[in-house]
N, C-alpha and C positions, 0 to 999 in steps of 0.2 A: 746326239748332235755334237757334244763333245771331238766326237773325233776328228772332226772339218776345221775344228774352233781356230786354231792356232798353227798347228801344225799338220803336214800330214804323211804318213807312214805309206811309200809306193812297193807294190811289187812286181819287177818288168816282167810279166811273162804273159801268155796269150793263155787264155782262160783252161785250153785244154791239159795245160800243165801246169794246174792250177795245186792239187795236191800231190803231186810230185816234187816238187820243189823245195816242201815242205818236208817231205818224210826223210827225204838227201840229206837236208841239216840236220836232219835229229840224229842220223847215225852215228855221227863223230862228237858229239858232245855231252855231258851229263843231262842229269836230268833238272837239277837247279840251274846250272850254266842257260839250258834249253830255252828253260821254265822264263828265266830273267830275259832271255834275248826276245822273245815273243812280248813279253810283257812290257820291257821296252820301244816296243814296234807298235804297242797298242791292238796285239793280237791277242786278243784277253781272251776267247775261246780255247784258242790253244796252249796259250797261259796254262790257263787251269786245270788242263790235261797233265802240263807234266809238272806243275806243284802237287796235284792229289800224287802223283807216281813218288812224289822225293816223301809226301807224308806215310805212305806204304810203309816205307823202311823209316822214318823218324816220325811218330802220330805227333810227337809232342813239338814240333816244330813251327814256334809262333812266326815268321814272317813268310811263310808259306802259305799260313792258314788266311793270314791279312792281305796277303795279295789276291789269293783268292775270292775274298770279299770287296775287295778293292775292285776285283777283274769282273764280279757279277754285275756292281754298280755298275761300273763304266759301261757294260751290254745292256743296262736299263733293265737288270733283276734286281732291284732294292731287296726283294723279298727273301731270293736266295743268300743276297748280300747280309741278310739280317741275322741268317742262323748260322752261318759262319762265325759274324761277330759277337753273336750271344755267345758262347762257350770260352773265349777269351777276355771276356770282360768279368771272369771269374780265374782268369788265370795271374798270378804272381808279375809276371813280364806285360801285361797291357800297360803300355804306353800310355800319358797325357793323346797323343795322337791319333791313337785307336780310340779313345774313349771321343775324342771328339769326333770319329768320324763314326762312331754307333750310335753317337746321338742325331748327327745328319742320315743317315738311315731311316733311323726311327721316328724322324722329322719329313722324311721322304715317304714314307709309308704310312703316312697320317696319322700315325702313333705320339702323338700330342701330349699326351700327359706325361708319358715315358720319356718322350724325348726332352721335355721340362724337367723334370728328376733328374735326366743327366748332365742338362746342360748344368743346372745348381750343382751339382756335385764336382764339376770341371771348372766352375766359378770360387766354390770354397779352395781348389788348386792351385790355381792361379785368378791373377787381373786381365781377363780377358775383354774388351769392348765389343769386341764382332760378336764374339759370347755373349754378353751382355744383351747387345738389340736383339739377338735371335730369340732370347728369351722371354726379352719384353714384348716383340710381335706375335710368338706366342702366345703370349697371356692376353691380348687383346687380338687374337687372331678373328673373332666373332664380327670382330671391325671392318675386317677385308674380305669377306664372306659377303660375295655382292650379285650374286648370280641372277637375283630377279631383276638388275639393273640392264641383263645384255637378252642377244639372243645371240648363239653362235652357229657354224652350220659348218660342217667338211667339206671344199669342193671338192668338183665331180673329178677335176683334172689331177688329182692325186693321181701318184699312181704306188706300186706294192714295196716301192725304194724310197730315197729322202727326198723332199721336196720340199723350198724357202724362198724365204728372200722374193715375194711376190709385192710387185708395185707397178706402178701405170708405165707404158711406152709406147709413144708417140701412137695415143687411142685405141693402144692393146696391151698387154699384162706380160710382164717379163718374172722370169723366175728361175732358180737353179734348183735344178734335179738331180741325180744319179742312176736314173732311168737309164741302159742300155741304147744303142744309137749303132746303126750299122753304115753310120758315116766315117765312124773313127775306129781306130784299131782298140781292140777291148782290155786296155789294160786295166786294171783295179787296183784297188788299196789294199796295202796287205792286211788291215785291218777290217776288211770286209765281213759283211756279217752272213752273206749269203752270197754266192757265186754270182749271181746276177747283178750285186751291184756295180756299177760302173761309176766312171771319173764324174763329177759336178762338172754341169755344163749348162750354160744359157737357153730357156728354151721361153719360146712365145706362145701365148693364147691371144687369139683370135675370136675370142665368142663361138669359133664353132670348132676349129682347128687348135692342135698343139704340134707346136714343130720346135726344131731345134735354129739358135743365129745362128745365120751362116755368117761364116770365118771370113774375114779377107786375110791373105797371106802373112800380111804384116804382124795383124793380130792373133794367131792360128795359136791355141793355147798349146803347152806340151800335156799337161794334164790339170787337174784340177780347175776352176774358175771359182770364184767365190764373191761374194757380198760388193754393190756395187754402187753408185749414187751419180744421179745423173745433175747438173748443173749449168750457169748459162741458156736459160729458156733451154735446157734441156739438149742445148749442142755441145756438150761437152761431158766427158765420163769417167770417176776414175771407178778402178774395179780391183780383185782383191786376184792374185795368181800364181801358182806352183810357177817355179820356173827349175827344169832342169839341171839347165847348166850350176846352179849351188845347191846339187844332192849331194848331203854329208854321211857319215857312217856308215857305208854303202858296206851292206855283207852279201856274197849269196845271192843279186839281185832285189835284194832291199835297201830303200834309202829315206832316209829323214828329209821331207824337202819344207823349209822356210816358207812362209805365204810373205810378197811383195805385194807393194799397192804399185798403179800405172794409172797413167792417165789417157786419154785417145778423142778425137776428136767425132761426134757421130751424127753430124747433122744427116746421115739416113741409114736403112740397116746395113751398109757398112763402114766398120769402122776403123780410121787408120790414126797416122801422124802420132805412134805411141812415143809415151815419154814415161819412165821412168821414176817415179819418184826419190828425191834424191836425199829422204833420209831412209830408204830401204836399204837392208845389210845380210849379209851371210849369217852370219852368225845369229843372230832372231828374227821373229817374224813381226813383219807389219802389214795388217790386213784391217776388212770390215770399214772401209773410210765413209763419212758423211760430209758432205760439204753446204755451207750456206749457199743461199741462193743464188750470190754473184760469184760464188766459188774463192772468197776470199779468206776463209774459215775453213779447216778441215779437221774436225776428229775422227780418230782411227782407234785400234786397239793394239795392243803389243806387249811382248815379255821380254823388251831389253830391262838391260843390268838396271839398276835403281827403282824398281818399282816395291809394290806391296806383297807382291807373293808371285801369281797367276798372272795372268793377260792383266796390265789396265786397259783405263782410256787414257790418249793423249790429246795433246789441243796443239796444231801448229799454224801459223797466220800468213797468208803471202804476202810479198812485197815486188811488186815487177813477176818475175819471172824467178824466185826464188820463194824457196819459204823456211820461215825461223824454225830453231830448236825446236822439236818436239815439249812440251810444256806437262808433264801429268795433273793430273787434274784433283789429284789430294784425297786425304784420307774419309774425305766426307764421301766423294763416292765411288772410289777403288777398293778394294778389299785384298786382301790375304786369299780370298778366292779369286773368281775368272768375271771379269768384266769385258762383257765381249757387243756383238753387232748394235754399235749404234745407229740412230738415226735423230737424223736433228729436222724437224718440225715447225713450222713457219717460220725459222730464224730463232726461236724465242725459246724453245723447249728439246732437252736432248732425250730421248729413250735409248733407255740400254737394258739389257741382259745383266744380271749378277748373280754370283751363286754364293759370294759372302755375305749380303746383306740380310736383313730380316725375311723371310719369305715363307712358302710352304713347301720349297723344297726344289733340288734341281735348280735352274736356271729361272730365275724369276724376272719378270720387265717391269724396269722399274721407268719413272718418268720425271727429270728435275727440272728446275727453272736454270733457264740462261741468260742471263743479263749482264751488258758490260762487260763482254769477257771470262763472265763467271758462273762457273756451273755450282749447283747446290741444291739442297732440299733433297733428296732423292726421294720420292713417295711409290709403295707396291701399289700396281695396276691392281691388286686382287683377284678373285674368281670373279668370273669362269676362263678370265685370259691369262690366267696363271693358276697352275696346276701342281701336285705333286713331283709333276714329271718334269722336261727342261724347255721352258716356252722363250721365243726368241723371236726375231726377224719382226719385228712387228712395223706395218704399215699405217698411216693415219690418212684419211683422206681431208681435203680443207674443210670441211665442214666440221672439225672433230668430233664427229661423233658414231664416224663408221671407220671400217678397217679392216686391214689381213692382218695375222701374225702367223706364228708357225707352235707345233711343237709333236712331242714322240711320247703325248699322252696315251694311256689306254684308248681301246677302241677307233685306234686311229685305219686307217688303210696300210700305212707303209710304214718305213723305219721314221720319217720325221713327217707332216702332214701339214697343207697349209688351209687358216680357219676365217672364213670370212665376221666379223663381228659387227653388231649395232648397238645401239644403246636405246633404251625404250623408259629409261625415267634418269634423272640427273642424279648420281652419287656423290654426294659431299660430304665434308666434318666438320662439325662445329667443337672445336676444342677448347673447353674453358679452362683457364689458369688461373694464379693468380697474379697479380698487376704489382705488387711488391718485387717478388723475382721469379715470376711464370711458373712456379712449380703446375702442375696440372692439379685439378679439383673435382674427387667424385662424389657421387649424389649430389651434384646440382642438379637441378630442374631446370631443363631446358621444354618450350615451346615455339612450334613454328606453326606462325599463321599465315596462308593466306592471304593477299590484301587485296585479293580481288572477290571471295567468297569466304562461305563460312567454313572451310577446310582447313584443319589444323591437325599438328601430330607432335606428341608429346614424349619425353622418357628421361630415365636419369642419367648424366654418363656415368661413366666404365673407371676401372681405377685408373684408366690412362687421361681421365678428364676429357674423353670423346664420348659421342653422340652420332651415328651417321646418319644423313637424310638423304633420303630415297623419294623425289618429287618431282613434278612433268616439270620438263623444258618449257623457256619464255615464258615465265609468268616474276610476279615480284611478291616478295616474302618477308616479314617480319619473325626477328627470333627472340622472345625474350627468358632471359635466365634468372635463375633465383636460388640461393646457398643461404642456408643459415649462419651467422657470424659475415657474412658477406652482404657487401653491398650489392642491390639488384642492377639490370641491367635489363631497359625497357625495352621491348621495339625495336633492336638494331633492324637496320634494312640489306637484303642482299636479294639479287635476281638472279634466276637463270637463263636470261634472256640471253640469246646470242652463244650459251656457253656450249662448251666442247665436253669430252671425257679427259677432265682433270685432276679429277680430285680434288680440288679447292677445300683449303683447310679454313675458318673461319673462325679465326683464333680471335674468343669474346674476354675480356679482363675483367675478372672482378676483384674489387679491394678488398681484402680479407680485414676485416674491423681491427686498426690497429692504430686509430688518428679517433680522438674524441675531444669535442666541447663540454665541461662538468661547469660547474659553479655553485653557488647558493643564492639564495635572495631574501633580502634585508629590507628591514622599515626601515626608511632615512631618521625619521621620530626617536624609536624606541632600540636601533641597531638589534630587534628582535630578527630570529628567522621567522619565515612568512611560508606559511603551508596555504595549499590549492590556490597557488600561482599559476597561469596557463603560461607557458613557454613556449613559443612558435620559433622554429627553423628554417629559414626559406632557404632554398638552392639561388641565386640570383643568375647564376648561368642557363638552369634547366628549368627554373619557376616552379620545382617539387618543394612542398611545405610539408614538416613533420612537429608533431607537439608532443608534447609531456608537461602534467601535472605535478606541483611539487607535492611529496608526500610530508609527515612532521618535521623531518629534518630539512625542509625548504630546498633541496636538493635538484638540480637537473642534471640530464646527460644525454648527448645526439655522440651518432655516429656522423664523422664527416670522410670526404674522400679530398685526398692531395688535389693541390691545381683547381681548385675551383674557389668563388666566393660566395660569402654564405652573410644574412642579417639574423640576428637572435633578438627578439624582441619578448618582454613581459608583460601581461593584463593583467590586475588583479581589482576587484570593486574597490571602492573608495580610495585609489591609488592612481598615481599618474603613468603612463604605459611609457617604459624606457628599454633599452637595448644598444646592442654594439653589431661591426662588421669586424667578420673574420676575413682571410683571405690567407689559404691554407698554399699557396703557392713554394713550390719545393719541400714541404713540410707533408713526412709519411708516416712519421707516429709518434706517440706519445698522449698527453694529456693537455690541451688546451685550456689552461684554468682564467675563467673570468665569472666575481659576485656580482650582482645586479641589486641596488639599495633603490628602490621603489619609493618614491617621494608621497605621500597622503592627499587629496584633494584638496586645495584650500583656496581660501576668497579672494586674498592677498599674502603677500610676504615681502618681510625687510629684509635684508642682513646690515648687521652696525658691527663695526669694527672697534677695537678698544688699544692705545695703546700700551707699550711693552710694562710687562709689569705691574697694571694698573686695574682696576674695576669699575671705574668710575667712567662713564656716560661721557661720550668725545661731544663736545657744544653743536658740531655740524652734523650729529646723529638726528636729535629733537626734529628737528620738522616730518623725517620717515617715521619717528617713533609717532607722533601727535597725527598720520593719515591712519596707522594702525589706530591707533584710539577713536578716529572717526569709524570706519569701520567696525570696530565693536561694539559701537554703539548705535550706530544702521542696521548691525545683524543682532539685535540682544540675545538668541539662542546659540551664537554662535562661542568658540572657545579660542582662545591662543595657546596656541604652543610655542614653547618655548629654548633651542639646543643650544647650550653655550660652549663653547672649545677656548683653549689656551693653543702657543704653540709648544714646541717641543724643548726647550731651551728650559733648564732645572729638573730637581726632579720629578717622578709621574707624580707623585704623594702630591707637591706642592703647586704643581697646575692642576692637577683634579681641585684643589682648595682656590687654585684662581677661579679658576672656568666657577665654581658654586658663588663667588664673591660676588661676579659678575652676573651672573644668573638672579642672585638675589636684589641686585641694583637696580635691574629692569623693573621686576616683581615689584618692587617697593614704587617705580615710578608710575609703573601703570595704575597700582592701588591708589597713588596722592589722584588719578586723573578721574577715579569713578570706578575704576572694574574691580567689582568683587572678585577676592582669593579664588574663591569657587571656579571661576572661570578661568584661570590660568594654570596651563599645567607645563612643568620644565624639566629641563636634562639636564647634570652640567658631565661634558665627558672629555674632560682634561686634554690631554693632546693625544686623545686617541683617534681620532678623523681629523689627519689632516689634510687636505683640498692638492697638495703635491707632494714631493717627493720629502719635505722637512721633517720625515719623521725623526725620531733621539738618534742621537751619535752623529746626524748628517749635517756637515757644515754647508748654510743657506747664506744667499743673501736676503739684507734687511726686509725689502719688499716683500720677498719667498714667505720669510719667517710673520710678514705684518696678516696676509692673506689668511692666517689659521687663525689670530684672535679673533674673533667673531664671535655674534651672535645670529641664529635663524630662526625670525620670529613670523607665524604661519596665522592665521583666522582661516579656521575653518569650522565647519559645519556641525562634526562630533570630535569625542573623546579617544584616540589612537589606549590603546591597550596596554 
């Protein structure tokens, strides 16, 4: 298909002088001279005739031998193309350039592994990215391996030449062929593969009939026609076309002729009022145009100066009666190879042909999103609509889920073949990554249910962190995923209701555990650690609850995820149930440290404060201290406890000796009131709990500093430990 792509090689002669013409040239010139002049004509049959004649007399002659493998491919012999390039990839002189095109061979030939081994070997060479994806899609080629997704079928109206570019016209099917026509004078390509094929020309099916558009004057092609898009409820047309008049390097009857895009008005089969497009040029070609629906939009392909290699795609916008610069459409999805026939798709989605991207080889159709102006994503259509061979032209009908495309795979009829397709289960991906920086994650466990029955299908992804699902249309589905060190991800919801053949990627995040809740937990009594504490975790966003037991070192620890808010609460028997809120917003990892001091059950409780310096019993203490005294004597089995503190002002030595002074002050007054020793038990813990920020070295104010003298005196029920 190659040979129509871009350019196209004419030679004027009436078929009966067909290799006559040919043998003329060859007399006056060598046989490299020869060799090179055919090969740049794209006459790669005869190419190869007179490189083997120059390798006769030089065997060891490497760009002879590469041309030749060069001139196989391009006649769609990968095969023969392969054992030419096998014996020079053992020679001294192979190129970085050979080596990469024996591994696109070998990648053409379904030689999969081999061609992975060279691509890595041409990666340890150089920083390649084209390199790069083609290796990655092969390592995860099993991915795009979707054949039980379609049915595909050949039609009947092939015929034994090239045949494309099939799509609806006005409630019949228009398409170009190379099918012979004894309407027109039989010129050919000099590049022809067989005497019989003739110029691309427009031809109709009729559900029973195939005939050729008939020409109005205006528009009467001189040769060639190519790739076309109709727009304006379909009254208006631009199309792709050889034009004579700028045939360049004319030798001998042969000439290089540029592909122009035109436009024409065709509100019936005929069509005139042509116009030119007026960024078409002599010097390259611009062909393959797609236009949006109101014809405001047009992308096309072309090898003017400044692109990536090969053909891109362009994007140009009208305005009135004019349209802007050409615009390429960037490295995301032009290549170093040939990006060629697009077609753009409800507005929304562009398909295009590429032969540098990831693929299986040849020409692959690939399918990106178009939004705003902006093309991206490129995703391979896969098997069975993309082949080893060069699949192109592809058609979508509004329903997306049936279609034409074309290509010049095996077992075809002609030299290119067009393929009607359908879809018989919905192909998607569920790609899970990670939510820190989307690396992708394999052996996750994905599941998808059903949510209409008990039908689910399960599996791990791939090292590319995919999963494909193969599931009927219109119905709705739950997927849920699961990684160890990762947080789960429940039930996400997605349908196939309504959908097309998209490929929808259904990229799931999971938080790779790297955000934690730890602490400890503390007797407020005894500032002991507290084992078989239950710790609960609530999600307060999603209502998920997770617990943990403290083991001897009174220890917990949850996993949390950024952006959400979270309650941590503690139960533990004869203890009062306390807890905090987190609120992990912006916050992706680290350690979230908070202790938890669990207070004891008790009947009642005072706190009395002491002034600075002092241990002695403040006058307006006694009345809370004499309801304790009641109370202990309401409950006689019951006991006080007792925790005294200083603040932080001297040193530790000499407020651990206040805090006791004090401690002992109480002690003394409870015993003048009745309560036996026995039943009091006390702390003193100098200013090591203080109530705010006053711990040593912090300069407080007076109030800050008064709030740590204290005492917390408790009746309760038993003896804390």
């Amino acid at each position: 298909m190659k040979r129509y792509a871009i350019h196209t090689i004419l030679l004027f002669s009436f078929l009966s002088a067909f290799s006559q013409s040919k043998s003329v040239l060859d007399l006056f010139r060598g046989d490299r001279l020869v060799a090179n002049q055919y090969y740049d004509q794209m006459d790669y049959r005869n190419a190869i005739h007179f490189y083997e004649k120059v390798l006769d007399k030089q065997p060891d002659d490497v760009e002879s031998e590469y041309k030749i493998a060069k001139s196989y491919l391009y006649l769609n012999e990968p095969n023969n193309s392969e054992v030419w390039l096998r014996s020079l990839m053992n020679d001294t002189e192979a190129t970085l350039e050979m080596k990469i095109f024996y591994a696109e061979v070998l990648r053409r030939n379904g030689k999969i592994e081999q061609a992975k081994e060279w691509y890595g070997k041409i990666l340890n060479e150089e920083n390649n990215p084209e390199i790069e994806s083609k290796l990655n899609f092969l390592n995860n080629i099993d991915f795009y391996r979707r054949d039980s997704a379609y049915t595909i079928q050949n039609l009947a109206i092939n015929s034994d030449q090239s045949d494309f570019a099939y799509q609806p016209y006005r409630n019949r099917m228009i398409f170009l062929s190379a099918r012979q026509t004894e309407r027109y004078v039989k010129h050919q390509p000099a590049n022809a593969i067989n005497e019989d094929e003739g110029m691309l020309r427009y031809f109709i099916y009729d559900s029973s009939q195939t005939y050729h558009l008939v020409y109005d004057e205006e528009v009467k092609p001189y040769y060639h026609d190519g790739p076309l898009s109709f727009y304006d409820e379909n009254n208006r047309v631009a199309f792709t076309r050889n034009n004579l008049k700028d045939a360049s390097n004319t030798n001998k009857g042969v000439s290089k002729v540029n592909l122009k895009i035109f436009f024409a008005d065709c509100p019936s089969d005929q069509w005139g009022n042509i116009e030119a497009f007026e960024h078409n040029s002599n010097n390259y070609s611009v062909g393959h145009p797609t236009l949006s629906s109101d014809g405001s939009i047009m992308f096309f392909s072309s090898n003017m100066p400044g692109g990536f290699g090969g053909p891109d795609l362009y994007a140009t916008f009208r305005d009135g009666n004019k349209w802007s610069a050409p615009v390429n459409l960037g490295p995301q999805i032009n290549t170093s190879g040939e990006e060629l026939f697009p077609v753009l798709y409800n507005d929304t989605t562009l398909y295009y042909s590429s032969s540098g991207l990831g693929g299986f080889g040849g020409l692959d159709i690939f399918e990106a999103s178009f939004r705003e102006n902006r093309v991206y994503n490129p995703r391979n259509m896969g098997t069975p609509i993309n082949s080893i061979a060069d699949d192109f032209s592809i058609y979508m009908d509004p329903s997306g889920r049936k279609g034409y495309f074309s290509s010049n795979r095996e077992g075809g009829k002609g030299l290119d073949d067009i393929y009607q397709f359908s879809t018989v289960m919905y192909t998607g991906v569920v790609q899970v990554v990670t939510k820190q920086n989307g690396n992708p994650i394999s052996g996750a466990f994905v599941k998808v249910e059903s949510a209409s029955d008990d039908d689910s299908w399960s599996s791990l992804t791939n090292e590319g962190g995919g999963f494909q699902i193969n599931v009927p249309y219109d119905q709705d589905y739950y997927v849920t995923v699961s990684k160890e060190g990762h947080s789960d991800l429940y039930k996400e919801p997605f349908s196939t209701k309504g959908s097309r053949i998209n490929y929808d990627t259904l990229v799931l995040s999971l938080w790779e555990h790297d955000l934690y809740a730890k602490g400890k937990l503390y007797s407020n009594e005894t500032q002991q650690l507290i084992q078989d504490v239950t710790v609960v975790l609530e999600n307060l966003d999603n209502g998920i609850k997770d617990s943990v037991v403290t083991a001897d070192d009174g220890t917990y620890s949850f996993v949390l995820v950024p952006d959400n808010r979270y309650k941590i609460t503690a139960r533990h028997e004869g203890f009062l149930p306390d807890g905090f809120s987190i609120n992990t917003t912006d916050i992706y990892d680290g350690d979230l440290l908070n202790d938890i001091v669990l207070e004891e059950v008790y009947v009642d409780k005072v706190v009395t404060y002491f002034g600075f310096n002092e241990t002695q019993i403040a006058d307006s203490a006694y009345t809370h201290l004499n309801e304790i005294v009641s109370t202990l004597k309401r409950f006689p089995k019951s006991i006080l406890n007792i925790a005294a503190h200083a603040d932080s002002r001297g040193s530790e030595t000499y407020n651990k000796r206040l805090s006791e002074g004090r401690l002992k002050e109480l002690v003394q007054y409870f015993n003048r009131k009745g309560i036996a020793k026995k039943r009091i038990q006390g702390i003193a813990f100098g200013e090591e709990l203080p109530l705010n920020k006053c711990s040593s070295g912090v300069e407080c104010e007076e109030e800050d500093y008064a709030k740590n003298r204290r005492a917390e005196l408790k009746v309760q029920m038993h003896a804390y430990h």
